[in-house]
C-alpha positions as CSV (number, residue, x, y, z in Angstrom):
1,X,-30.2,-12.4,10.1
2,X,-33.4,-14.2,9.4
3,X,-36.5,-13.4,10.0
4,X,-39.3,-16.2,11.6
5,X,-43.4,-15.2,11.9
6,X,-44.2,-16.0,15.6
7,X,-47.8,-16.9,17.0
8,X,-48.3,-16.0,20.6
9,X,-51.2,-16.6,22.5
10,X,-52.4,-12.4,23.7
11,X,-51.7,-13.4,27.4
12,X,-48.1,-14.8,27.0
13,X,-47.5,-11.5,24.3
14,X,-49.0,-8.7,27.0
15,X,-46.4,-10.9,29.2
16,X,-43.2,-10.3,27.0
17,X,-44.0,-7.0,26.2
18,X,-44.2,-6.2,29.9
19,X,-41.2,-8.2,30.4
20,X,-39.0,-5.8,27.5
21,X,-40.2,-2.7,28.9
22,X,-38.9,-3.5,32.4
23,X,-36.0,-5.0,31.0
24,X,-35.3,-1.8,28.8
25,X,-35.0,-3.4,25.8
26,X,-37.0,-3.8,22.4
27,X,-39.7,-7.1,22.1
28,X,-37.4,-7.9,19.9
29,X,-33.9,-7.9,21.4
30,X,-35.7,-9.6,24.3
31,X,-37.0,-12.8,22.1
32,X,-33.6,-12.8,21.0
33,X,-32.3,-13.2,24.1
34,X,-34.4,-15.6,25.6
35,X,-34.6,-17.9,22.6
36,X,-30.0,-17.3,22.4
37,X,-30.2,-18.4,26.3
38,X,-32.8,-21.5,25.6
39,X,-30.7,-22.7,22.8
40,X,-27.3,-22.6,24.8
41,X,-29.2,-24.3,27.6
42,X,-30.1,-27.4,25.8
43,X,-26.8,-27.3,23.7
44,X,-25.1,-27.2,27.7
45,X,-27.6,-30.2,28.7
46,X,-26.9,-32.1,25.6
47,X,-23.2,-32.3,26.3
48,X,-23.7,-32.9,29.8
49,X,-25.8,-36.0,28.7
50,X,-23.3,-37.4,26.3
51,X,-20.4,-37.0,28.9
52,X,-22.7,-38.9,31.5
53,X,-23.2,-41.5,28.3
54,X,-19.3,-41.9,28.0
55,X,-18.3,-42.2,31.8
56,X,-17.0,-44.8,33.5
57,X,-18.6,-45.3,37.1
58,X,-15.8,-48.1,37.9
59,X,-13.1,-45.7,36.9
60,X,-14.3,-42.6,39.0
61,X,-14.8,-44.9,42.2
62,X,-11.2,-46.5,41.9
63,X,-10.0,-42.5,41.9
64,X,-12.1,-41.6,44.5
65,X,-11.2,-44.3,46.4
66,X,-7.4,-43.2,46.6
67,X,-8.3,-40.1,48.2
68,X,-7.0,-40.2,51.7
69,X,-9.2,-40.7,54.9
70,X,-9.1,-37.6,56.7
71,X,-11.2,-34.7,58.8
72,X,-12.0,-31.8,56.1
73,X,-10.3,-28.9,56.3
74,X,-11.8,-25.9,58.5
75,X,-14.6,-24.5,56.2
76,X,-15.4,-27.6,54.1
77,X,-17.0,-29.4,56.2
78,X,-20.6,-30.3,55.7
79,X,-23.7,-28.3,56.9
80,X,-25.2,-29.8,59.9
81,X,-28.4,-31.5,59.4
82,X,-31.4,-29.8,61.8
């Protein structure tokens, strides 16, 4: 475990502490958490990007172009538009 002095402005740090107590957990636990979450997010988006890097366009039409021309199936068809 390491330890990390935090600054907060006093209106974003009334905010979190608000935001533990309803959650019914400690300031800390809460940071935690939403630092754990932020982290997993842009480690997600990250990969996401690189796969987008590597793709091929080309490739994915050719597939998609296979498909067969037909109705979809009773509940997958698209919303109408209002």
């Amino acid at each position: 475990m390491s330890n990390y002095p935090l600054r907060l402005p006093d209106h974003v740090m009334a905010e979190v502490r608000l935001l533990a107590e309803r959650n019914g957990t400690s300031l800390n636990q809460f940071l935690s958490s939403l630092i754990a979450e932020r982290v997993g997010e842009l480690r997600a988006m990250a990969e996401i990007h690189a796969r987008a890097e590597r793709a091929d366009p080309a490739a994915a039409l050719a597939i998609l172009r296979r498909a067969p021309d037909r109705p979809p199936l009773a509940g997958d068809e698209l919303p109408k538009e209002n």
